[in-house]
C-alpha positions as CSV (number, residue, x, y, z in Angstrom):
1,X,26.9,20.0,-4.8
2,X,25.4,19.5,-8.0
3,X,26.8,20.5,-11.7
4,X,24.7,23.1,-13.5
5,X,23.8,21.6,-16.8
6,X,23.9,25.2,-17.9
7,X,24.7,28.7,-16.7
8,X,23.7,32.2,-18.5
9,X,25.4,34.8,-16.5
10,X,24.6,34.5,-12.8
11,X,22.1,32.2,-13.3
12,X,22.6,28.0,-13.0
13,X,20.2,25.5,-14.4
14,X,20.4,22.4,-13.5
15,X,17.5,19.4,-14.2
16,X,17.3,16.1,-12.0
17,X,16.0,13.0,-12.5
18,X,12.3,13.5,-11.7
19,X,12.5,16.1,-14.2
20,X,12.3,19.3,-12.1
21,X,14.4,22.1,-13.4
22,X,16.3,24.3,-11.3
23,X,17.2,27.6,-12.0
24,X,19.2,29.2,-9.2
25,X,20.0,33.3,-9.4
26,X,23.6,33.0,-7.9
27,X,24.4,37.0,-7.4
28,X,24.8,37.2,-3.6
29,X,24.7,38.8,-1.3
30,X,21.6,40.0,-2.6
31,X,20.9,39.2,-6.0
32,X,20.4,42.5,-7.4
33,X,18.7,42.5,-10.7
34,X,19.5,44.2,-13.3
35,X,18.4,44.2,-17.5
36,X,21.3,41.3,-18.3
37,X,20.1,39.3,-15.2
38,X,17.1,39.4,-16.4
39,X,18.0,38.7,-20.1
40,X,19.6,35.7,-18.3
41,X,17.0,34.6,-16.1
42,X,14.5,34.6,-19.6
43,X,17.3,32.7,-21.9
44,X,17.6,30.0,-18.9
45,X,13.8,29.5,-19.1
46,X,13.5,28.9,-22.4
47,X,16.5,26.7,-22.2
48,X,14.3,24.6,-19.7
49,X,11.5,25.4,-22.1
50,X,13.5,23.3,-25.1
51,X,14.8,20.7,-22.7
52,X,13.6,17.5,-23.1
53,X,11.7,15.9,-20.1
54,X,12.0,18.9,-17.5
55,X,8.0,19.5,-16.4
56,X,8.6,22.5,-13.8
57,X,11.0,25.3,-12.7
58,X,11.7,25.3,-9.1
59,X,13.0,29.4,-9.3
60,X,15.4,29.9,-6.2
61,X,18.1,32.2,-5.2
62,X,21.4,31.8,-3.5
63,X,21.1,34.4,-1.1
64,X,18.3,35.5,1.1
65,X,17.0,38.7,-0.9
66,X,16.0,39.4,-4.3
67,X,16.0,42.8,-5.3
68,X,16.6,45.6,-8.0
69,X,19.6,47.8,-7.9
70,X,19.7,51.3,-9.5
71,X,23.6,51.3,-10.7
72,X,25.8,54.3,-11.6
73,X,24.9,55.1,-15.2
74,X,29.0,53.6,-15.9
75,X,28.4,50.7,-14.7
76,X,25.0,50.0,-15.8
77,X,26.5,50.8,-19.0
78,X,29.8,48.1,-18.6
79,X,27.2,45.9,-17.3
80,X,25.5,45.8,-20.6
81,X,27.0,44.0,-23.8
82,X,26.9,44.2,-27.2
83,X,23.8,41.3,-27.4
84,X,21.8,43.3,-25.4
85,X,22.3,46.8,-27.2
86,X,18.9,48.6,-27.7
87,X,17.0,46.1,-25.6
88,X,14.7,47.1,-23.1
89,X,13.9,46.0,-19.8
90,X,10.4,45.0,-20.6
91,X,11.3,43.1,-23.6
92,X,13.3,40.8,-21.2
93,X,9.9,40.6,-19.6
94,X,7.7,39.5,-22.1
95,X,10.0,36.8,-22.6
96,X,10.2,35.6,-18.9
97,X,6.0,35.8,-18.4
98,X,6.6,33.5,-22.3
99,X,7.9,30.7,-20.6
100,X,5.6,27.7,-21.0
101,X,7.0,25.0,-18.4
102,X,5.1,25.5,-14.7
103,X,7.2,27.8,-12.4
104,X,7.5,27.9,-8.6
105,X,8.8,30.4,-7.3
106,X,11.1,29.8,-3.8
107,X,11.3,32.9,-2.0
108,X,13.3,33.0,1.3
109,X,14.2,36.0,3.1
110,X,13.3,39.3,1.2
111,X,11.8,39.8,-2.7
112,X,11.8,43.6,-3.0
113,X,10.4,46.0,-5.7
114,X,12.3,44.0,-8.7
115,X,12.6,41.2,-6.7
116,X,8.8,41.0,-5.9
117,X,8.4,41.8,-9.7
118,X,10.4,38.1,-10.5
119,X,8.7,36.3,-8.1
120,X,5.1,37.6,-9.6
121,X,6.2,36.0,-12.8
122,X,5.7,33.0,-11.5
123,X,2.9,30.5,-11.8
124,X,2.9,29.9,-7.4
125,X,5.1,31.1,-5.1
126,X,6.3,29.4,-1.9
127,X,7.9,30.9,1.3
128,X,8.8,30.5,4.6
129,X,8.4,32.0,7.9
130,X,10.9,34.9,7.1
131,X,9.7,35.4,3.7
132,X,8.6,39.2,3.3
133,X,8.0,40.6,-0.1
134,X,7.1,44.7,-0.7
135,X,6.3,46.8,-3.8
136,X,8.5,49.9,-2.5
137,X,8.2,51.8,-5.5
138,X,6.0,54.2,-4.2
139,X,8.3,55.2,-2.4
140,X,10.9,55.2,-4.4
141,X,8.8,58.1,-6.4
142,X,9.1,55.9,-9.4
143,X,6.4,53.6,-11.3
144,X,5.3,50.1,-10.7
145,X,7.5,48.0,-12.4
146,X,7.7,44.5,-14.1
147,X,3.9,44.2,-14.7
148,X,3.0,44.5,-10.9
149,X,-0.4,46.1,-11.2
150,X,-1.7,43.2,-13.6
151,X,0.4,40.1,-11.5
152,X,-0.1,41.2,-8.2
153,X,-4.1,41.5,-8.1
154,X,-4.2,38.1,-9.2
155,X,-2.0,37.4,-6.4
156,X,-3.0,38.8,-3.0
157,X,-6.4,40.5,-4.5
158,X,-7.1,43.8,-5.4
159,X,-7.4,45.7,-2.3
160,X,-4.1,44.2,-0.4
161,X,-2.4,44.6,-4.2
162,X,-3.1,48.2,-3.8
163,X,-2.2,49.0,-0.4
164,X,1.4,47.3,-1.3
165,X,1.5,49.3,-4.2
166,X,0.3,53.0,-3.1
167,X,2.5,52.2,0.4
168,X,5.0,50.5,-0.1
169,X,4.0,48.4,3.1
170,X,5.4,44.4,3.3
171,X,2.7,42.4,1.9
């Protein structure tokens, strides 16, 4: 097991000797997202963004899903901290799509909704035979988040991007 070189929140980062960070979201079972994992996930890749030597970001999870979590309005309110008072979401955002080191995304298992939103923000994204990944918002009755109808297009092409988006279907 290796040492993190660094940890913001739930998130590890750790760079090796042939220069490939690692950024690991350790919130199992599920990694549920949420505004400070986020505000993590962005300060850990512009730490990697400042390090000296690391070329990529291999983005991975510790558990097999990636998803957002809607959280009683008291918690979601203990959950966030004085540093990210008045903060939004999408300001997190813009600072994750800002990072400038080459990011691959390793999705196993599930990337849900938020989840698929954090995987999108990377430059490729690799999975497995198990991987599924769905835009359930539509479902939800709620908008699509994280930039999904600019990133995903780019991704899977416009007319599977809008089936995934106006179903909610696994892409």
């Amino acid at each position: 097991m290796t040492t993190p070189d660094h940890t913001f929140g739930d998130i590890a980062v750790t760079i090796d000797e042939s220069f490939v960070a690692t950024v690991e979201i350790q919130r199992p079972p599920h990694n549920f997202s949420s505004l400070p994992m986020i505000y993590d996930l962005a300060s850990a890749f512009e730490f990697v963004d400042d390090a000296p030597g690391a070329l990529a970001i291999l983005l991975a999870a510790k558990a097999r899903t990636l998803c957002w979590r809607r959280l009683r309005r008291r918690r979601r309110r203990a959950l966030i901290d004085e540093k990210l008072q008045g903060r939004h979401l999408y300001d997190e955002a813009v600072r994750l799509f800002s990072c400038q080191t080459p990011v691959v995304a390793a999705v196993q298992g599930a990337a849900i909704g938020g989840g698929l939103g954090v995987a999108a923000a990377a430059d490729f994204r690799v999975g497995g035979p198990g991987t599924r990944m769905a835009a359930n918002f539509a479902r939800l009755g709620f908008h699509h988040g994280f930039g999904l109808t600019v990133t995903l297009p780019a991704i899977v092409g416009q007319q599977a991007a809008l089936r995934m988006l106006y179903t909610g279907e696994l892409g």
